[in-house]
C-alpha positions in Angstrom: 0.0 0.0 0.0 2.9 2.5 1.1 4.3 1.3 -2.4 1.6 2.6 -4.5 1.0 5.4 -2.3 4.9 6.6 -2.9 4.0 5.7 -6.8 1.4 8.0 -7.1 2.6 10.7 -5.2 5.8 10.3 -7.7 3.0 10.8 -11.2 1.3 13.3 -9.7 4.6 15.4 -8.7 5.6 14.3 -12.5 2.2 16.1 -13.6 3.1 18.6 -11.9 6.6 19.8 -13.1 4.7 19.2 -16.7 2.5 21.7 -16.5 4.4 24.1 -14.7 6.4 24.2 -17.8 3.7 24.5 -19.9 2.6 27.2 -17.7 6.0 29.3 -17.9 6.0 29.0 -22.2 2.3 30.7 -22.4 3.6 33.4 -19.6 6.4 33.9 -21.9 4.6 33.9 -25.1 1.7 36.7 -23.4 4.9 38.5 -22.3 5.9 38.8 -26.0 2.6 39.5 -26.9 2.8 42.5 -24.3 5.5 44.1 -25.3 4.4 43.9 -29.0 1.0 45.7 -27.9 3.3 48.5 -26.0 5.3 49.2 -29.1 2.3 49.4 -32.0 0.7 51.3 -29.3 3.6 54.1 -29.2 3.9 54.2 -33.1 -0.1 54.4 -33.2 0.3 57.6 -30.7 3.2 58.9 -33.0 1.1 58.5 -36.1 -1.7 60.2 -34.3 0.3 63.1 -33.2 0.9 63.4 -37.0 -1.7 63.8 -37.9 -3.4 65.7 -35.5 0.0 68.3 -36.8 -1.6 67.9 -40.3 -5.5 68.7 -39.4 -3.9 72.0 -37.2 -1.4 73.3 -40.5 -4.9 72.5 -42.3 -7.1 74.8 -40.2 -4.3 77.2 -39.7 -4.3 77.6 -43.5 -0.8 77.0 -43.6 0.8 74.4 -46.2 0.5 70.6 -44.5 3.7 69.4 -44.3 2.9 65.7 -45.7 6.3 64.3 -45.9 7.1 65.1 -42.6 4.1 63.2 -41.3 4.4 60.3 -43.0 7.9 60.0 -42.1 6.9 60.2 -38.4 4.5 57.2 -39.1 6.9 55.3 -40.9 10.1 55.6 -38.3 7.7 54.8 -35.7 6.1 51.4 -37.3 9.4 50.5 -38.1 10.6 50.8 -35.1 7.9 49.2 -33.0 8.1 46.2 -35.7 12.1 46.1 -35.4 12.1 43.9 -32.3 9.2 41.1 -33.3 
């Protein structure tokens, strides 16, 4: 009886360890995920920015300064992609 007890407590600890790795790849994996999220997040603020600078030149009557804008957008989705 002590045999099988000792046997079962053995599988059980084996289950254990098996999905306490399993359990440290997904918390990995989200951790990517987050940091993904955090970087389109700051190039989606830097494109905003942009253009809110675009709609303000527009109404100010002055000439919009396109390129300049869409190089903002672009250096920050690169960058925010650079890492992946």
């Amino acid at each position: 009886m002590w045999l099988q007890i000792l046997e079962q407590e053995r599988r059980n600890s084996d289950d254990l360890a098996v999905i306490k790795q399993r359990l440290d790849r997904i918390e990995s994996r989200f951790d990517g995920v987050e940091r993904n999220l955090d970087r389109l997040d700051s190039a989606f603020r830097t494109c905003l920015s942009s253009s809110v600078m675009l709609c303000a030149q527009l109404g100010a009557s002055r000439k919009p300064n396109y390129r300049q804008a869409i190089l903002s957008c672009k250096i920050a989705t690169s960058a925010s992609l650079a890492f992946e």
